[in-house]
C-alpha positions as CSV (number, residue, x, y, z in Angstrom):
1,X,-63.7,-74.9,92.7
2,X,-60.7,-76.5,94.7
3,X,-58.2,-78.6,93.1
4,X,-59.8,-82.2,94.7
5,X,-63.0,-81.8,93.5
6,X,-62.0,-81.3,90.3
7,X,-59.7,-84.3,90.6
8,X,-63.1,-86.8,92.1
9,X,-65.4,-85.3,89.4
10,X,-62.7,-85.6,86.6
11,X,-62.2,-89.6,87.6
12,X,-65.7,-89.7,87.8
13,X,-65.7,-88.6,84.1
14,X,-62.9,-91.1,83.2
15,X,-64.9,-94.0,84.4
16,X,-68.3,-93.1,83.2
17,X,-69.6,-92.3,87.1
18,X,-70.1,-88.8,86.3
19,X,-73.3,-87.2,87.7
20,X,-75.6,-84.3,85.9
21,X,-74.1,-82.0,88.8
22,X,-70.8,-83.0,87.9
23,X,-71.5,-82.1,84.0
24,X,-72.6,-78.6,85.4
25,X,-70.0,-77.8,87.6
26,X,-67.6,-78.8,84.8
27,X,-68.8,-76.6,82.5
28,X,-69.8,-73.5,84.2
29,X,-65.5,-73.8,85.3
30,X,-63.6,-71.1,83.2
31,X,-60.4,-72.2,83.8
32,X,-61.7,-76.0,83.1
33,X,-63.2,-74.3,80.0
34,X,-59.7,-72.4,79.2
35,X,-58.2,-76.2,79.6
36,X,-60.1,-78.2,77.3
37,X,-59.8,-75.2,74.2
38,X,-56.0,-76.1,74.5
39,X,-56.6,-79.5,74.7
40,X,-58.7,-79.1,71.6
41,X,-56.2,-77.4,69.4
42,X,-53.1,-79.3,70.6
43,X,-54.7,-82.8,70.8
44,X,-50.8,-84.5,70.1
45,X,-49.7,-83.7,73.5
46,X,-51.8,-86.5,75.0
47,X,-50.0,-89.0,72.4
48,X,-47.3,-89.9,74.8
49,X,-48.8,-90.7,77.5
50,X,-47.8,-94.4,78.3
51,X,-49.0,-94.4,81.5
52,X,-52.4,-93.7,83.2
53,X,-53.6,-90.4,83.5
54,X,-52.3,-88.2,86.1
55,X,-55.4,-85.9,87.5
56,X,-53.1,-84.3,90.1
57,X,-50.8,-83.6,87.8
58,X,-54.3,-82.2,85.1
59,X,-55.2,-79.8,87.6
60,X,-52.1,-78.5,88.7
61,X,-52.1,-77.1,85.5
62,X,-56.0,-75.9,85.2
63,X,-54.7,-74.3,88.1
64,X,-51.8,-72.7,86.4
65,X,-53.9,-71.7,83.8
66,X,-56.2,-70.3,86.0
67,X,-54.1,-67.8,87.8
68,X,-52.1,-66.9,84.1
69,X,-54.6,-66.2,81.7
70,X,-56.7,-62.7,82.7
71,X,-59.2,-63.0,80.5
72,X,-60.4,-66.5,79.0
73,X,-62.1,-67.2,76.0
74,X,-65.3,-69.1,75.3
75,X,-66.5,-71.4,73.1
76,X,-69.3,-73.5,72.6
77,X,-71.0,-75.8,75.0
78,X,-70.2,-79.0,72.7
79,X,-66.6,-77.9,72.4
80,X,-66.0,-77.9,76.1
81,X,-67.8,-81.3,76.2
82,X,-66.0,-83.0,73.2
83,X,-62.8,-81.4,74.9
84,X,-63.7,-83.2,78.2
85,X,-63.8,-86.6,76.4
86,X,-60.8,-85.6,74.4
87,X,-58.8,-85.2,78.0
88,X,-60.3,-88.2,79.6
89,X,-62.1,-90.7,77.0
90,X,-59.1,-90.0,74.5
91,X,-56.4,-90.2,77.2
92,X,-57.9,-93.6,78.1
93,X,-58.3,-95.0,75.0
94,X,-54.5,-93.7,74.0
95,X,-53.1,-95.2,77.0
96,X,-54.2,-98.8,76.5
97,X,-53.3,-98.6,72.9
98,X,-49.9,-97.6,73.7
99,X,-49.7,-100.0,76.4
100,X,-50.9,-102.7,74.0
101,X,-48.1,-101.5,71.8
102,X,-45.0,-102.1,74.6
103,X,-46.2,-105.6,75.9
104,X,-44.8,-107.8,73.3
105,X,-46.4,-111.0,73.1
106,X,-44.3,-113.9,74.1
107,X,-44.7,-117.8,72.4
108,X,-44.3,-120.5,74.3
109,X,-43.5,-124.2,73.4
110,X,-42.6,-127.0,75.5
111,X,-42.3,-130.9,75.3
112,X,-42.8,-133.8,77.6
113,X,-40.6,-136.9,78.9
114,X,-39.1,-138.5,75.8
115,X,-40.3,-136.3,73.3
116,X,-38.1,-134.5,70.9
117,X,-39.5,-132.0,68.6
118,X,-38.2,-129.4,65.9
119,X,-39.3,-125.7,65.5
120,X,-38.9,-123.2,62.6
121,X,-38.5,-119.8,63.9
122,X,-39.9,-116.8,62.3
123,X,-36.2,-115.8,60.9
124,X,-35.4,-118.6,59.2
125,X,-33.6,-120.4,62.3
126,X,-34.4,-124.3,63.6
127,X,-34.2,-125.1,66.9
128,X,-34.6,-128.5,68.4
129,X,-35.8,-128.8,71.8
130,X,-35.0,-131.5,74.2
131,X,-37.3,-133.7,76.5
132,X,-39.2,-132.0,79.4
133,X,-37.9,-128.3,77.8
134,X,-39.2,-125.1,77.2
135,X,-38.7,-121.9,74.9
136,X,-40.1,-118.7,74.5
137,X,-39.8,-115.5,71.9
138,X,-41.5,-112.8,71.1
139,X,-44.1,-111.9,68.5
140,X,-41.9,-109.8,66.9
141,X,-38.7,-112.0,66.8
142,X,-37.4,-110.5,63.4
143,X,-37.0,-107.2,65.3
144,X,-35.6,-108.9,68.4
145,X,-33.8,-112.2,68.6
146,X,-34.4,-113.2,72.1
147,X,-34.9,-117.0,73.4
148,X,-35.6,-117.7,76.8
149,X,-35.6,-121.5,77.5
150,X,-35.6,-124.0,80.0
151,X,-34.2,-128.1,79.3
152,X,-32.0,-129.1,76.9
153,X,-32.3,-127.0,73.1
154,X,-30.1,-127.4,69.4
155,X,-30.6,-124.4,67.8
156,X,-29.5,-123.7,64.0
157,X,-28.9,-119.7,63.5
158,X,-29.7,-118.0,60.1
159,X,-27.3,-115.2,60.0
160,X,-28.3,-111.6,59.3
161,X,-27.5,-107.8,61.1
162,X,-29.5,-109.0,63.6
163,X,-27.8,-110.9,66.8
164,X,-29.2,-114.3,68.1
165,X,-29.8,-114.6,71.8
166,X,-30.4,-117.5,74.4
167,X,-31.1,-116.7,77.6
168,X,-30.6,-119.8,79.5
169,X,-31.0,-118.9,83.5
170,X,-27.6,-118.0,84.6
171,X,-25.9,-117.8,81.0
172,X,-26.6,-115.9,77.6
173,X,-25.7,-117.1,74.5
174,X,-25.0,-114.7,71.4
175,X,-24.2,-115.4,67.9
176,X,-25.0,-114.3,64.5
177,X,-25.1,-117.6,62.5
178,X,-24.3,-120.7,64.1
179,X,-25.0,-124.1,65.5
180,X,-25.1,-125.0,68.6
181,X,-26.6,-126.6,72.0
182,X,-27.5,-125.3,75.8
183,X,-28.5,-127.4,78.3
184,X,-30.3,-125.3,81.1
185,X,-32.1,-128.0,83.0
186,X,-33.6,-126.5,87.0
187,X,-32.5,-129.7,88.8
188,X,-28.8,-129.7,87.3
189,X,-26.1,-128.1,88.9
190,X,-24.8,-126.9,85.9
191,X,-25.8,-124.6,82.2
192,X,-23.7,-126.2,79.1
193,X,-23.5,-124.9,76.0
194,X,-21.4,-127.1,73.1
195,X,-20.4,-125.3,69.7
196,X,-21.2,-127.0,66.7
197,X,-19.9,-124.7,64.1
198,X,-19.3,-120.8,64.0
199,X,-18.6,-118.7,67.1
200,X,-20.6,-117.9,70.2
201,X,-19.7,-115.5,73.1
202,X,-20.9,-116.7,76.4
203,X,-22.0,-113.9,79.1
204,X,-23.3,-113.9,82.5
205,X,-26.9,-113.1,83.5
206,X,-25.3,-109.5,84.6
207,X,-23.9,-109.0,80.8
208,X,-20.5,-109.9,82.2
209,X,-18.5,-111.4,79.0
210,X,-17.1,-114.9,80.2
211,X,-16.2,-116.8,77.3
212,X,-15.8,-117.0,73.4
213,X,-16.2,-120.7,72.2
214,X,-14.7,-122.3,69.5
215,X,-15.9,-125.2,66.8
216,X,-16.0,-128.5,69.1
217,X,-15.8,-126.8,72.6
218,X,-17.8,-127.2,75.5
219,X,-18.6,-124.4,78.6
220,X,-20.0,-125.9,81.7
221,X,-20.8,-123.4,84.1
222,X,-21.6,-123.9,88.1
223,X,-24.5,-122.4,89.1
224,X,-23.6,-122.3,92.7
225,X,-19.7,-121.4,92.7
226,X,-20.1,-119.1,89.5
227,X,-17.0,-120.6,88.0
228,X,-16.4,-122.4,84.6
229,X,-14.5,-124.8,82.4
230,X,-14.2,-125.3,78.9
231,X,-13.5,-128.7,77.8
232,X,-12.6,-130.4,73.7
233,X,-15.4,-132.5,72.2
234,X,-16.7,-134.5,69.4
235,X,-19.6,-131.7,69.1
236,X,-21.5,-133.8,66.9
237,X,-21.8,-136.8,69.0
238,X,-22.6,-134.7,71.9
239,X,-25.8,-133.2,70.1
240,X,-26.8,-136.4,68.8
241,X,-29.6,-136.5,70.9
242,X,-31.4,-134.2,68.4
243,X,-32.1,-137.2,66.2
244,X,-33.6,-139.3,69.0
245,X,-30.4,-141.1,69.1
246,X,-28.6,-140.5,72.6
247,X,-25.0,-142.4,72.5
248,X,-22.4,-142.6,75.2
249,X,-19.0,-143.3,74.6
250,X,-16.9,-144.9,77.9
251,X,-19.3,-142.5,79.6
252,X,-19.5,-143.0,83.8
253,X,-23.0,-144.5,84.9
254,X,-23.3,-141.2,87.0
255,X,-23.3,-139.1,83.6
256,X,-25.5,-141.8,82.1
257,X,-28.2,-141.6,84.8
258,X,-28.6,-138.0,84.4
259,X,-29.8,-138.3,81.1
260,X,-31.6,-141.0,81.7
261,X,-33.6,-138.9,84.0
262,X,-34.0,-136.5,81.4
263,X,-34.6,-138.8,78.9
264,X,-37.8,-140.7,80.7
265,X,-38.9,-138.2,83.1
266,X,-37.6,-140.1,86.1
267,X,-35.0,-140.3,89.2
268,X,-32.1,-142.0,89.0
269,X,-29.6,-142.5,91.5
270,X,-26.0,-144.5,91.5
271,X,-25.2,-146.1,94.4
272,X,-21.1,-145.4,94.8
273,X,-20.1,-148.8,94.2
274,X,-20.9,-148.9,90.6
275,X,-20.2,-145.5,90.0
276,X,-16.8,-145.7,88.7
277,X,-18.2,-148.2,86.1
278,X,-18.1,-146.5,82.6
279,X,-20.2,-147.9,79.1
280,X,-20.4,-147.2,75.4
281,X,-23.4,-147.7,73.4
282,X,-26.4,-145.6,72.0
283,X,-29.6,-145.2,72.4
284,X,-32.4,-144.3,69.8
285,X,-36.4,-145.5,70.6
286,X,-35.4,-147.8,73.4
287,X,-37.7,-148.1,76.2
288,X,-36.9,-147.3,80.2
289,X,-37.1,-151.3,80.5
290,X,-34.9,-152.5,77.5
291,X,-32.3,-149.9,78.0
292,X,-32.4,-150.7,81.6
293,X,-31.4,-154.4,80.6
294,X,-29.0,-153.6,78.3
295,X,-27.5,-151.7,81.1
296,X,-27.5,-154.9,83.4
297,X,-26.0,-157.1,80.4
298,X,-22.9,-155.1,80.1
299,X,-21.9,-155.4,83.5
300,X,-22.5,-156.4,87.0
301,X,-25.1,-153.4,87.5
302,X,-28.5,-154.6,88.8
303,X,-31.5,-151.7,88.6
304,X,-34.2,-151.3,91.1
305,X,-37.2,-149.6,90.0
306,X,-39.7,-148.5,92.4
307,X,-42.7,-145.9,91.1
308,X,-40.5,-142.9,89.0
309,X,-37.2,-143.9,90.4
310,X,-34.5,-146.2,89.4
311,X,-31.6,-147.3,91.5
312,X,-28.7,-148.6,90.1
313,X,-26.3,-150.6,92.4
314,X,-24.0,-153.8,92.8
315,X,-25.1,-157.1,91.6
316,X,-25.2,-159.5,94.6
C-alpha cells in the first residue's frame, strides 16, 4: 500500500471518517500491523507530542519498519485495532491535553472613567488600578509574576524568590517587594513609573536594562524618541490618586488637563494663552462641572464644554 493512502485512510481514522474498506486495508497491512505492536508496548513515546500529529512523518516510519524488519510478528485482531486508536485516538486526545496544559489562562480587569478600584493578587500583592485602565495575569501567577496593563496602576509587591513584573507597552518593570506606580496610557506620549519605596529596575520592551530607580524618583520615558529622564519627587503626593484624591501642586493647566482627561473620560485642550498659568489644589469626588468652576475661580481661565470635550482658554 503506498505511503499516501495510508496517510488519507490514517486521517480518516483520526477524525472518525474511516470506512469498512479502510478498517480492512488497515489491518490486512503487515508493516501497519508491525507499527501499532510497537506502539502498543512503548505507548510513552506519544507523550510528547505537543503538536498535532504528523502522518507523513507516521508513515515514513511504517515505511522504515517495513523494509527493516524480515519477518513480522502477529498479534491479535483487537490488538492491532486498540493499537490503531492508541496511535490516533490517544495521540488526539494527548495533544489537546497537552495543549490545554501550555495555554495559561490570562485574567483580565479593567475600570471605567472615574472609577478607582483595588485588587488582591493571588501572592499576596495589591494593586490599584487607575480610571479607564486595564491589567492582566495569569492563572498561575504564583509560578509566574507577570502584569500586563494598560492606564494608570499602584501596585504594592509582597516579596518572595519570586520577581514581580509589569509590562507596560514599551517599558518593564521588575522588583521583588516594593511600591510603586506606572502610568502607561495609549493616547500619552509618554510611560512613567514613580518609586514609592524599595528598588525597581526599569528595562526596555527588548530586555535592554535602562534604569534602576530610587525611593521618590520618577522615569518618564518617550515613546517616540526612545529617550528618558529621571526627575526628584514627593512620591506620595504623586500617587495620591489611589485614594480618589488627585492634588496638584503649582502644577501647569497643560499637566492638569491631561489628567483631567483621564480622570472623566474626556478631551481637554489648552489653548496657548493660558497655558503658562499654573494652580494648586486637590481634588477628591468633585464633579467635571464643580472642578471646572473651581478652575475658573482661581484665575482668568474660562472653559468651554461642547459634547466630551473641554476647552480651556482666556477670559474675555
Amino acid at each position: 500500500m503506498a505511503q499516501n493512502k495510508y496517510n488519507e485512510i490514517f486521517k480518516r481514522f483520526y477524525t472518525g471518517l474511516q470506512s469498512k474498506r479502510d478498517e480492512k486495508e488497515l489491518l490486512k497491512s503487515e508493516p501497519v500491523n508491525s507499527m501499532m505492536e510497537e506502539q502498543w508496548e512503548h505507548p510513552e513515546e506519544i507523550k510528547g507530542q505537543v503538536t498535532a500529529p504528523d502522518f507523513d512523518a507516521i508513515f515514513s516510519r511504517i515505511e522504515q519498519k517495513a523494509y527493516q524488519e524480515t519477518k513480522v510478528r502477529r498479534f491479535p485482531v483487537y490488538r492491532l485495532v486498540a493499537g490503531i486508536a492508541l496511535l490516533a485516538g490517544l495521540t488526539a486526545a494527548l495533544y489537546f491535553f497537552f495543549q490545554k496544559d501550555t495555554v495559561v489562562k490570562q485574567l483580565q480587569f479593567a475600570t471605567a472613567s472615574g472609577e478607582i478600584k483595588s485588587f488582591s493578587l493571588p501572592d499576596g500583592s495589591t494593586l490599584w488600578l487607575g480610571e479607564n485602565s486595564q491589567f492582566s495575569y495569569p492563572a498561575n501567577f504564583n509560578e509566574n509574576r507577570v502584569i500586563d496593563m494598560e492606564g494608570l496602576a499602584f501596585f504594592k509587591v509582597i516579596k518572595n524568590n519570586s520577581p514581580f513584573k509589569v509590562n507596560a507597552g514599551m517599558l518593564t518593570v521588575e522588583v521583588t517587594g516594593t511600591s510603586f506606580s506606572v502610568s502607561n496610557y495609549k493616547t500619552d506620549a509618554t510611560v512613567e513609573a514613580t518609586l514609592v519605596e524599595g528598588t525597581i529596575n526599569i528595562t526596555d520592551n527588548k530586555g535592554q536594562f535602562i534604569k534602576q530607580l530610587k525611593p521618590n524618583e520618577k522615569i518618564t520615558f518617550n515613546k517616540a524618541s526612545g529617550t528618558f529622564e529621571v526627575k526628584n519627587v514627593n512620591a506620595k503626593e504623586v500617587t495620591l490618586w489611589k485614594e480618589s484624591k488627585l492634588t496638584f501642586n503649582n502644577t501647569s493647566l497643560t499637566d492638569i488637563a491631561g489628567e483631567l482627561s483621564k480622570r472623566y473620560g474626556i478631551k481637554v485642550n489648552v489653548d496657548a494663552t493660558v497655558a503658562a498659568y499654573n494652580f494648586t489644589f486637590s481634588l477628591t469626588d468633585e464633579t467635571l462641572d464643580e472642578t471646572l468652576s473651581l478652575i475658573r475661580s482661581m484665575a482668568p481661565v474660562t472653559a468651554r464644554q461642547s459634547n466630551d470635550t473641554v476647552v480651556f482658554s482666556l477670559q474675555k
